[in-house]
C-alpha positions, 0 to 999 in steps of 0.5 A: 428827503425835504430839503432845507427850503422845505423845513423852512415853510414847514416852520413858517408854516408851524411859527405862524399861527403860533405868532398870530395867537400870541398877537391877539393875546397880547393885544387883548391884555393891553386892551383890558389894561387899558380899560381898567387903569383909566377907571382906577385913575377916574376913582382916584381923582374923585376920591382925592376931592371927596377926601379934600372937601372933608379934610377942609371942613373937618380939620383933618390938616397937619397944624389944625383942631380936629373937629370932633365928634365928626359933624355926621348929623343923623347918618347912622355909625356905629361905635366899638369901644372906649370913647377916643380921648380927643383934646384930653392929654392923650394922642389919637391915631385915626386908622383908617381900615376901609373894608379891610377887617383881617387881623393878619393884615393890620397886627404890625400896623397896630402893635407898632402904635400900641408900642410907642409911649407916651401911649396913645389911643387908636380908632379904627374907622370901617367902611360899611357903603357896600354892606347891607343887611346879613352883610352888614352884620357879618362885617360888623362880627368880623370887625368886633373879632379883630377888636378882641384879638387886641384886648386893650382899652386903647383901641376902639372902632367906629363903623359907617357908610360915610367914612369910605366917603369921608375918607376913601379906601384903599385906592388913594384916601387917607390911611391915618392921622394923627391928634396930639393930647390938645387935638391937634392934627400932627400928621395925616398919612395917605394909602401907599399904592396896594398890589391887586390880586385874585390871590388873597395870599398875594395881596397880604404878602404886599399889603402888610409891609406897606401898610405897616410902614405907612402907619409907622411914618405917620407915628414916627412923624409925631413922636420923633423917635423910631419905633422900639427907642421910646423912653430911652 
């Protein structure tokens, strides 16, 4: 019969590996962690000087004209829609997508902005850099479906490799901003910090409140008025 010294080195025994396993796992986590978060911080960084070089030379600060047609010289771009009726009676939200073309993530965001009054026109701005080719023309029809889920003459899109470098993404760029019927800047609105997942359904479930309520602040931040109270 073991005695209680016994099952004792049989659980240290047991316990042991056990614990030594989990000591690795713990510290192979910490250790990706580690590699990753310095290199988010880095594209951050350099994303918040690009977007501040531009916002400089562009106008893209509360306060100042926005310089548009955007000053791109022959870099190719490509235009869905209406012409934005920048600095004629009407205001302009620039809503910056990055490569996000999913309708189920921005349908809050945009029936928010179609809802205010006066009415304003809104110019969803794509980020091609990494496409190319079929992929390119993939993204551009994924694109073009969004638009017509939104059938109004209010919205178009304007797709580029240089508006992810203009304005960055989704890891620190600037999300919206937002021109008065004289094209001024009234108000700029950065991305909020996004949840990253493997899971897509994850990501939805963070990304879309956030991003809706970032673009209502910026809304908001305009016209005053929360949003359903217009004309009241």
């Amino acid at each position: 019969m073991m005695t209680k010294k016994d099952w004792f080195k049989v659980i240290v025994l047991i316990l042991a590996p056990v614990n030594a396993w989990l000591c690795v796992l713990y510290y192979l986590h910490w250790q990706k962690r580690g590699r990753v978060e310095p290199s988010v911080a880095i594209y951050r960084f350099n994303t918040a000087v690009r977007v501040t070089h531009f916002a400089e030379k562009w106008g893209i600060k509360e306060g100042q004209r926005l310089v548009y047609p955007f000053p791109i010289g022959n870099t190719p771009s490509l235009f869905l829609g209406v012409s934005p009726p920048i600095g004629q009676g009407c205001p302009v939200l620039f809503l910056n997508i990055s490569r996000i073309t999913s309708e189920e993530v921005w349908r809050p965001a945009l029936q928010e902005a179609l809802a205010f009054s006066p009415p304003l026109h809104i110019v969803l701005l794509f980020d091609t850099r990494e496409s190319s080719g079929e992929e390119f023309e993939r993204d551009v029809k994924r694109l073009r479906e969004m638009l017509n889920r939104f059938p109004s003459r209010r919205i178009s899109a304007i797709a580029g490799d240089w508006i992810g470098t203009a304005f960055g993404g989704f890891l620190g760029g600037v999300l919206a901003f937002l021109c008065d019927g004289e094209g001024i800047v009234r108000a700029v609105q950065f991305y909020p910090d996004l949840k990253l997942s493997p899971s897509w359904e994850d990501e939805v479930k963070d990304w879309r409140p956030k991003l809706h309520q970032a673009v209502k602040r910026a809304l908001e931040k305009f016209y005053g008025k929360p949003s359903g109270t217009q004309g009241r």
